[in-house]
N, CA, C and O atoms as a GROMACS GRO file, in nm:
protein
  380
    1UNK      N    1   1.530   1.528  -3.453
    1UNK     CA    2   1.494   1.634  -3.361
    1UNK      C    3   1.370   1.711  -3.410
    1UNK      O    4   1.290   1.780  -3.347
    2UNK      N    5   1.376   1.685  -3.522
    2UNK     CA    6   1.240   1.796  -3.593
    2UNK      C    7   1.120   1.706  -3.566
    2UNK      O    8   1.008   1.756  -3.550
    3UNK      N    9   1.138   1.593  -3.560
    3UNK     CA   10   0.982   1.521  -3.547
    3UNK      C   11   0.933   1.532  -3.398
    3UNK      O   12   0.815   1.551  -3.365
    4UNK      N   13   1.072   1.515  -3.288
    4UNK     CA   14   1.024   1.544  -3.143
    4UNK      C   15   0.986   1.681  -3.135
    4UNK      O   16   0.883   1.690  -3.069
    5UNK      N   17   1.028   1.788  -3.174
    5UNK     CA   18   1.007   1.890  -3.202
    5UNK      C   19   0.809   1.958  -3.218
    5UNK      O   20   0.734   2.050  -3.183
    6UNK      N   21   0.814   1.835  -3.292
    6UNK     CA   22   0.664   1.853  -3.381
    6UNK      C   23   0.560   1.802  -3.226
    6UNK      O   24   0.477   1.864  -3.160
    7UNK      N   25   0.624   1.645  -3.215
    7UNK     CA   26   0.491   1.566  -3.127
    7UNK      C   27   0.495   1.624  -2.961
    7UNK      O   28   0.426   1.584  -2.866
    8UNK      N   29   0.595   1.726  -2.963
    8UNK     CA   30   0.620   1.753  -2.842
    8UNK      C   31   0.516   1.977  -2.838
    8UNK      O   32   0.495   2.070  -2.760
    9UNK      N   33   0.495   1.939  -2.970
    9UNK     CA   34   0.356   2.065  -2.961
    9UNK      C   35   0.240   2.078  -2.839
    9UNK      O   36   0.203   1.985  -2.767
   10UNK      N   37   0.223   2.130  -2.837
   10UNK     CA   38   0.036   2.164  -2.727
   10UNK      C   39  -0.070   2.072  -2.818
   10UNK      O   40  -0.107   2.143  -2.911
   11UNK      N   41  -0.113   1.982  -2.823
   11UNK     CA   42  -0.206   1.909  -2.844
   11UNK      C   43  -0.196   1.832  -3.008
   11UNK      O   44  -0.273   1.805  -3.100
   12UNK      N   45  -0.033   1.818  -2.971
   12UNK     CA   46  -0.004   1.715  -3.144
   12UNK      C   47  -0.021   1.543  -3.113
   12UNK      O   48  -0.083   1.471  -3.190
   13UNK      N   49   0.031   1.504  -3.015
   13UNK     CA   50   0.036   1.379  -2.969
   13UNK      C   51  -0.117   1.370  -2.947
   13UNK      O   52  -0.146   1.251  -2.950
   14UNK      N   53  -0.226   1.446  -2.926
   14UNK     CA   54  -0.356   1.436  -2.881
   14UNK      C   55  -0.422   1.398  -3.010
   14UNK      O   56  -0.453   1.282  -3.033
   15UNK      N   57  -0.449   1.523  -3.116
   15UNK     CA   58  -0.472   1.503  -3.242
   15UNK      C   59  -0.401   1.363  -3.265
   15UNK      O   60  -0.504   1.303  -3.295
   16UNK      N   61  -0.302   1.267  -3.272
   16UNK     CA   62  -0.243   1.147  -3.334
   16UNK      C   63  -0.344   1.076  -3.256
   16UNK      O   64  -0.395   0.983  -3.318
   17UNK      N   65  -0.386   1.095  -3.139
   17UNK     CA   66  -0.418   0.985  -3.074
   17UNK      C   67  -0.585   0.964  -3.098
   17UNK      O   68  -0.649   0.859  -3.084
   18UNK      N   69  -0.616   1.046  -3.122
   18UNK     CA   70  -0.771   1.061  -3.145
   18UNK      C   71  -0.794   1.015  -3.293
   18UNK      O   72  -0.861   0.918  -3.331
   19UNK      N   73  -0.714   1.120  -3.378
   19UNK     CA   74  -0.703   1.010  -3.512
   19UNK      C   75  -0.673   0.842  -3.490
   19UNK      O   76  -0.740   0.754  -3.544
   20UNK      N   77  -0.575   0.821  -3.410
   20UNK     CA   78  -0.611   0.690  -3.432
   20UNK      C   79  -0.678   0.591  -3.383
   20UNK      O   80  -0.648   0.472  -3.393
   21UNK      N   81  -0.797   0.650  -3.313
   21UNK     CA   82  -0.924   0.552  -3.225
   21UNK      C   83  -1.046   0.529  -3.288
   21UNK      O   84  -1.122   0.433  -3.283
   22UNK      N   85  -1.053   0.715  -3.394
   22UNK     CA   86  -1.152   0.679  -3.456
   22UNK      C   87  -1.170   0.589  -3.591
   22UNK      O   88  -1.064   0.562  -3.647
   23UNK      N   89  -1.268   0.548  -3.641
   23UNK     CA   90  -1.324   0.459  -3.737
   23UNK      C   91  -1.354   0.497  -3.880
   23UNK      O   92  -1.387   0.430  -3.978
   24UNK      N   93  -1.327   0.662  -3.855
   24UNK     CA   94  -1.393   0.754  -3.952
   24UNK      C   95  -1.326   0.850  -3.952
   24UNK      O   96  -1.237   0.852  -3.867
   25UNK      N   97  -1.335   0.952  -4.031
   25UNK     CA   98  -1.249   1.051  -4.035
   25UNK      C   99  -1.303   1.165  -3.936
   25UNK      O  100  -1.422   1.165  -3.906
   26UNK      N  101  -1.214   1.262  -3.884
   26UNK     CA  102  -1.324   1.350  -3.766
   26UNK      C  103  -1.267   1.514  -3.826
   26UNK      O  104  -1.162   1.567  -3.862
   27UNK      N  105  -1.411   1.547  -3.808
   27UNK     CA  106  -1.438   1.713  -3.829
   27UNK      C  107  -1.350   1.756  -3.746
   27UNK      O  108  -1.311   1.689  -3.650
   28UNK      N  109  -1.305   1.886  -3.778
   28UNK     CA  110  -1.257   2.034  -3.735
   28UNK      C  111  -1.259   2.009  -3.569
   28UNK      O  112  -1.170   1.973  -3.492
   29UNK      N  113  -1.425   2.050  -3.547
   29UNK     CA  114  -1.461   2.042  -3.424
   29UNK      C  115  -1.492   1.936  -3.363
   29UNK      O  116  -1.515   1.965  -3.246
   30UNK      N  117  -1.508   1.796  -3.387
   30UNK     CA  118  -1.497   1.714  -3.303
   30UNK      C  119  -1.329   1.654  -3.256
   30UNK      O  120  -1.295   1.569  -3.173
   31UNK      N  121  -1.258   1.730  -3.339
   31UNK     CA  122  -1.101   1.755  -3.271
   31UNK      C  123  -1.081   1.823  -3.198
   31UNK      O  124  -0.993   1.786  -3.119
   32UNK      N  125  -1.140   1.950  -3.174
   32UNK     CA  126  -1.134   2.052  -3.036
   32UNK      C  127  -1.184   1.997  -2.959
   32UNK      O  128  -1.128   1.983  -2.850
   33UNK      N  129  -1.322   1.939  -2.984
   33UNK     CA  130  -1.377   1.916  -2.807
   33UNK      C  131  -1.303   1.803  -2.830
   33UNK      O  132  -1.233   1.856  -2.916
   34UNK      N  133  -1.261   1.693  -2.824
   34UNK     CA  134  -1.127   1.581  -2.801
   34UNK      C  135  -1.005   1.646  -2.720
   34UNK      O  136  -0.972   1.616  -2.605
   35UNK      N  137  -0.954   1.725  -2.790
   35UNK     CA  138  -0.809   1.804  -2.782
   35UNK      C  139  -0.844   1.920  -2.700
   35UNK      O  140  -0.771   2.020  -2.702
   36UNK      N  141  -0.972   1.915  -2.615
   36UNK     CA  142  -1.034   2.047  -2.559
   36UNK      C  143  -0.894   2.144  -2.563
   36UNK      O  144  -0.811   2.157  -2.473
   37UNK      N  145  -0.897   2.201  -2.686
   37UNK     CA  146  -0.814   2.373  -2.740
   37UNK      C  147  -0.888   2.448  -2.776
   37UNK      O  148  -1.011   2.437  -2.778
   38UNK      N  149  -0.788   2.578  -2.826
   38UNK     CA  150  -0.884   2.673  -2.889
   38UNK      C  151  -0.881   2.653  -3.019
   38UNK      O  152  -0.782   2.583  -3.040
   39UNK      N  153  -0.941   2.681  -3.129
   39UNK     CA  154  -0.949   2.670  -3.290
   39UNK      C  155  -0.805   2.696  -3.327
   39UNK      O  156  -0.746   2.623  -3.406
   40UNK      N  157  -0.739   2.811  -3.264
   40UNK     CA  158  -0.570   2.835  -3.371
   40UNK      C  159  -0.481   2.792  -3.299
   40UNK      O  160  -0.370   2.817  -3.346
   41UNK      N  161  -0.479   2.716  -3.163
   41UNK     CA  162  -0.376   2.594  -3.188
   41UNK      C  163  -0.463   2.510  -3.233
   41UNK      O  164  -0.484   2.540  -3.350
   42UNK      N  165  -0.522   2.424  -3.204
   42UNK     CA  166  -0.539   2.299  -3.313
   42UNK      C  167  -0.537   2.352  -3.483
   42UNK      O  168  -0.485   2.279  -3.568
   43UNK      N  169  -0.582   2.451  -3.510
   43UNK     CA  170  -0.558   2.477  -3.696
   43UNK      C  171  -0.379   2.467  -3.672
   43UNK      O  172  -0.304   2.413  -3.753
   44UNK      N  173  -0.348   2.514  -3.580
   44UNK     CA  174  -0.156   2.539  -3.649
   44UNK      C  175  -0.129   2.391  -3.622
   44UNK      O  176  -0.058   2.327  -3.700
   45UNK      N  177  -0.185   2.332  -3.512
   45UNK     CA  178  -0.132   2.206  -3.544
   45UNK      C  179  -0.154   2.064  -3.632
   45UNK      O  180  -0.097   1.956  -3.642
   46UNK      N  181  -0.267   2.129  -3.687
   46UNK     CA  182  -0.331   2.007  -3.815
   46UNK      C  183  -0.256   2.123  -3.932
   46UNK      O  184  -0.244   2.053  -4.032
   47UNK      N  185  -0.222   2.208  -3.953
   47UNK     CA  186  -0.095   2.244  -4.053
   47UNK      C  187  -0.005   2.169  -4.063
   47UNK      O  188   0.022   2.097  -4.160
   48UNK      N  189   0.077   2.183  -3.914
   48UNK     CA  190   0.222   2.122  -3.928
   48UNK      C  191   0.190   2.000  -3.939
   48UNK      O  192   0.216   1.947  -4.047
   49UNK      N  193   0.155   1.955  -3.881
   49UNK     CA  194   0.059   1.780  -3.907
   49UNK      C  195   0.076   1.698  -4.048
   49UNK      O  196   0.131   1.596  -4.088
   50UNK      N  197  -0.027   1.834  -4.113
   50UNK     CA  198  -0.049   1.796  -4.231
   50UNK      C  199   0.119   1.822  -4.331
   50UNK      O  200   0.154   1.763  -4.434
   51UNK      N  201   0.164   1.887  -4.284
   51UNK     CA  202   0.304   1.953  -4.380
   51UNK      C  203   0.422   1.814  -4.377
   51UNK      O  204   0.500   1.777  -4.465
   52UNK      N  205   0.401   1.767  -4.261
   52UNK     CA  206   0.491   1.649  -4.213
   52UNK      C  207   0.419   1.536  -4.272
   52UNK      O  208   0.487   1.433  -4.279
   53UNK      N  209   0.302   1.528  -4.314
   53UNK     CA  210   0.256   1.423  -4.416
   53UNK      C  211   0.189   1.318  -4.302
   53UNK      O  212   0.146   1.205  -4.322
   54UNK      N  213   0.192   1.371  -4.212
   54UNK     CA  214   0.109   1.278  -4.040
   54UNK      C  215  -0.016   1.248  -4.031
   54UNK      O  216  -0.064   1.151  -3.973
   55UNK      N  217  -0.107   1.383  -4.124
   55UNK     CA  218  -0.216   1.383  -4.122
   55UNK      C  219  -0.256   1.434  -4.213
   55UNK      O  220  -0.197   1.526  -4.268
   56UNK      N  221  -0.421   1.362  -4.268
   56UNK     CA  222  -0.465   1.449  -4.379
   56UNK      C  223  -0.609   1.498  -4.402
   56UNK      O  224  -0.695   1.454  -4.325
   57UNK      N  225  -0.633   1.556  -4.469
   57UNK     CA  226  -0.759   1.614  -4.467
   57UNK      C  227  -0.837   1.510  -4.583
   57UNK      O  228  -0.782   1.510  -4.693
   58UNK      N  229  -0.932   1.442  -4.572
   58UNK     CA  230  -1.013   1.349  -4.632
   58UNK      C  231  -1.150   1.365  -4.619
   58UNK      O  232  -1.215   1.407  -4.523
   59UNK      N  233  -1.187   1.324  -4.734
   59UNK     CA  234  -1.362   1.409  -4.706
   59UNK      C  235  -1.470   1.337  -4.595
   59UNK      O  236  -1.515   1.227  -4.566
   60UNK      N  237  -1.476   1.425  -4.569
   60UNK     CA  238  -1.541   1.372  -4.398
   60UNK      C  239  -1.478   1.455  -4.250
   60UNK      O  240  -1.541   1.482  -4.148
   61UNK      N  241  -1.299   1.487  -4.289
   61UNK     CA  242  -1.243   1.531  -4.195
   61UNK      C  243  -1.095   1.471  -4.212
   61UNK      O  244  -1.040   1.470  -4.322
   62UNK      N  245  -1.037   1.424  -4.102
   62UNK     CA  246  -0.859   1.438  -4.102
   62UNK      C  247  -0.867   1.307  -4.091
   62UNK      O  248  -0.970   1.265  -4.038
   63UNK      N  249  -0.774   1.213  -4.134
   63UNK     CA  250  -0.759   1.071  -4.091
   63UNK      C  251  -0.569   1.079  -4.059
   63UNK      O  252  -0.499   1.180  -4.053
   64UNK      N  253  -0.538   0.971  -4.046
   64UNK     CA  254  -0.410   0.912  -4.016
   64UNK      C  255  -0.352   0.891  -4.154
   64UNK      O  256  -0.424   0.824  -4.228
   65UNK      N  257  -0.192   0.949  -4.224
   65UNK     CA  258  -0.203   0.923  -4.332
   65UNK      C  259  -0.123   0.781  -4.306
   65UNK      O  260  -0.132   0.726  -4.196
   66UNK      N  261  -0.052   0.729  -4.405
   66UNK     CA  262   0.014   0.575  -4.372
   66UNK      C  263   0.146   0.617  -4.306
   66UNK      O  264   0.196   0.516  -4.256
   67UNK      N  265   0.208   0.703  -4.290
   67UNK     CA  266   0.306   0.764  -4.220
   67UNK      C  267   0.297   0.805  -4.084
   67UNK      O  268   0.382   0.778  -3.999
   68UNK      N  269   0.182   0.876  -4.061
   68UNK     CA  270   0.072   0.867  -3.917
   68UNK      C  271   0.118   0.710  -3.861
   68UNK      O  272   0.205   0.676  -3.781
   69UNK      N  273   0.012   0.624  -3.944
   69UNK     CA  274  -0.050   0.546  -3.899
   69UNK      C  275   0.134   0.466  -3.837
   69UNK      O  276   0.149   0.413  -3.727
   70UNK      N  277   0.220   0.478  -3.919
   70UNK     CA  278   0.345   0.434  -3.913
   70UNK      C  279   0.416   0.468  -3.778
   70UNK      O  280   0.454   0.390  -3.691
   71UNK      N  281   0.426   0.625  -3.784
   71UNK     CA  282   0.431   0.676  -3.667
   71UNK      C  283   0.392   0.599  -3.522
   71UNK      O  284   0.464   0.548  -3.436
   72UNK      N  285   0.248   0.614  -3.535
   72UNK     CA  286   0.205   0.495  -3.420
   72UNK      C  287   0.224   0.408  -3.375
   72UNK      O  288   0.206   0.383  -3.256
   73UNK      N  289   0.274   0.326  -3.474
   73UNK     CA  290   0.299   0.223  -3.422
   73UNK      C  291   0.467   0.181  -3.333
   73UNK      O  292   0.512   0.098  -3.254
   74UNK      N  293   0.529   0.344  -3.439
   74UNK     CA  294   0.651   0.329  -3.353
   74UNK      C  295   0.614   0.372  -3.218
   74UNK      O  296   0.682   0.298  -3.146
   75UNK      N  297   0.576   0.414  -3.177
   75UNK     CA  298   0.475   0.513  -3.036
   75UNK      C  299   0.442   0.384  -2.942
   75UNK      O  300   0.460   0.395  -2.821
   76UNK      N  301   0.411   0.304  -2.978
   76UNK     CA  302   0.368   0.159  -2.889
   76UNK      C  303   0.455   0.088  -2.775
   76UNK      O  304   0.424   0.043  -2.665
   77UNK      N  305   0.547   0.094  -2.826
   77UNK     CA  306   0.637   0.042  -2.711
   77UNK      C  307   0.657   0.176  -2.633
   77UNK      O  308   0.677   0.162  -2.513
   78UNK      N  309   0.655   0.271  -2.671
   78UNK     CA  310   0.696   0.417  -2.515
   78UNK      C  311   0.537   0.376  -2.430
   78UNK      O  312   0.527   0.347  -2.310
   79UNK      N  313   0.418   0.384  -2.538
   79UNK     CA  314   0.280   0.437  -2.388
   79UNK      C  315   0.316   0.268  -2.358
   79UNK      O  316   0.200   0.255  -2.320
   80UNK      N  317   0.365   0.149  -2.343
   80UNK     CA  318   0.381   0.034  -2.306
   80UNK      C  319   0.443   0.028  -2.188
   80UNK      O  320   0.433  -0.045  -2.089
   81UNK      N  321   0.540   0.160  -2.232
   81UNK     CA  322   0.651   0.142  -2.103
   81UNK      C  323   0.570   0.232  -2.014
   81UNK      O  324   0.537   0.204  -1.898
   82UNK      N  325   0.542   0.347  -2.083
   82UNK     CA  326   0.474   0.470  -1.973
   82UNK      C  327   0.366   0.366  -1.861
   82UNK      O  328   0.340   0.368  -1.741
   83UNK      N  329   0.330   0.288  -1.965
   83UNK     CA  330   0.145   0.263  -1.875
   83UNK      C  331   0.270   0.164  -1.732
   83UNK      O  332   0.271   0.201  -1.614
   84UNK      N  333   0.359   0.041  -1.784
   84UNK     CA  334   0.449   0.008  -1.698
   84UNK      C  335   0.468   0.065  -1.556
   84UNK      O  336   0.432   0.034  -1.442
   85UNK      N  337   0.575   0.212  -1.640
   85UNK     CA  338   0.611   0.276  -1.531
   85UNK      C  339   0.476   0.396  -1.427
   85UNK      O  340   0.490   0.434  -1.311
   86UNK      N  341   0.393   0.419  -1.493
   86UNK     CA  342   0.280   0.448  -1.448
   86UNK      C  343   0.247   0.414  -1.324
   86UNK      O  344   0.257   0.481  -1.222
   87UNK      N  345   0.180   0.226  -1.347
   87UNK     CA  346   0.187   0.171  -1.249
   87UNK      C  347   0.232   0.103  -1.157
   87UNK      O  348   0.179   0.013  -1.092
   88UNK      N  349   0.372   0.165  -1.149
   88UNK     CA  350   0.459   0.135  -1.018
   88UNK      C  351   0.398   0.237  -0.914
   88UNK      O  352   0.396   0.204  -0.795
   89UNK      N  353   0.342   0.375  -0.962
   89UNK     CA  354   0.311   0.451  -0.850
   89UNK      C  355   0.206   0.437  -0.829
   89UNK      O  356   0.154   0.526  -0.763
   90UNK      N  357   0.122   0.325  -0.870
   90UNK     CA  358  -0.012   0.313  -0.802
   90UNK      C  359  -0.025   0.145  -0.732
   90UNK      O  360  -0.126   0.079  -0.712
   91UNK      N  361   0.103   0.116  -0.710
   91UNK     CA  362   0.178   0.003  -0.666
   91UNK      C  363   0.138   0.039  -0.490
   91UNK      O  364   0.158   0.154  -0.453
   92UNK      N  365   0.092  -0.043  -0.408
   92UNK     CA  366   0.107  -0.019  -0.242
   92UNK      C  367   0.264   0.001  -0.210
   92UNK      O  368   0.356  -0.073  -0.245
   93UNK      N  369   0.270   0.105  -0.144
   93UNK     CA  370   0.410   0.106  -0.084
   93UNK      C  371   0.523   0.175  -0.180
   93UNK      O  372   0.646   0.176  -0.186
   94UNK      N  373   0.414   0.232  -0.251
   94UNK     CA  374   0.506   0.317  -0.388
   94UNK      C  375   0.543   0.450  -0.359
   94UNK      O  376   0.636   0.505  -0.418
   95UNK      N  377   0.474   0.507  -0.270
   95UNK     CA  378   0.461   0.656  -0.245
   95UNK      C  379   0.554   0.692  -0.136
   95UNK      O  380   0.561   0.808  -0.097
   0.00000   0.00000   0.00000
């Protein structure tokens, strides 16, 4: 419950997801304009982030730690199903 707890924050699942597209580690602010927030939610949520061992601060900026990256991959089969069930409503005759 504490981890749904966590990814179910204002822009935690966003931060995971952006960490894991990029190639490189990303600044402060190229996480806000991504996560378009204000600076103290995204700082509280690269805290708890970081406290849960999800994310880390690496020189350059935040990357995915191997627990992150772990995370994710459990995450794959839900946006699999989401994108699924998604497009049933863009199905003719769905509405």
């Amino acid at each position: 419950m504490v981890l749904l707890d966590l990814l179910g924050r204002r822009t935690a699942l966003r931060v995971i997801w952006e960490l894991s597209k990029a190639a490189a580690p990303l600044t402060f602010r190229t996480l806000q304009t991504a996560a378009d927030t204000n600076p103290s939610v995204l700082n509280a949520r690269l805290r708890e982030l970081r406290e849960a061992r999800i994310v880390e601060l690496a020189e350059g900026g935040y990357i995915l730690t191997a627990d992150g990256r772990s995370l994710l991959s459990m995450l794959s089969p839900l946006q699999e199903w989401a994108e699924a069930w998604a497009a049933r409503f863009d199905a003719p005759g769905s509405r």
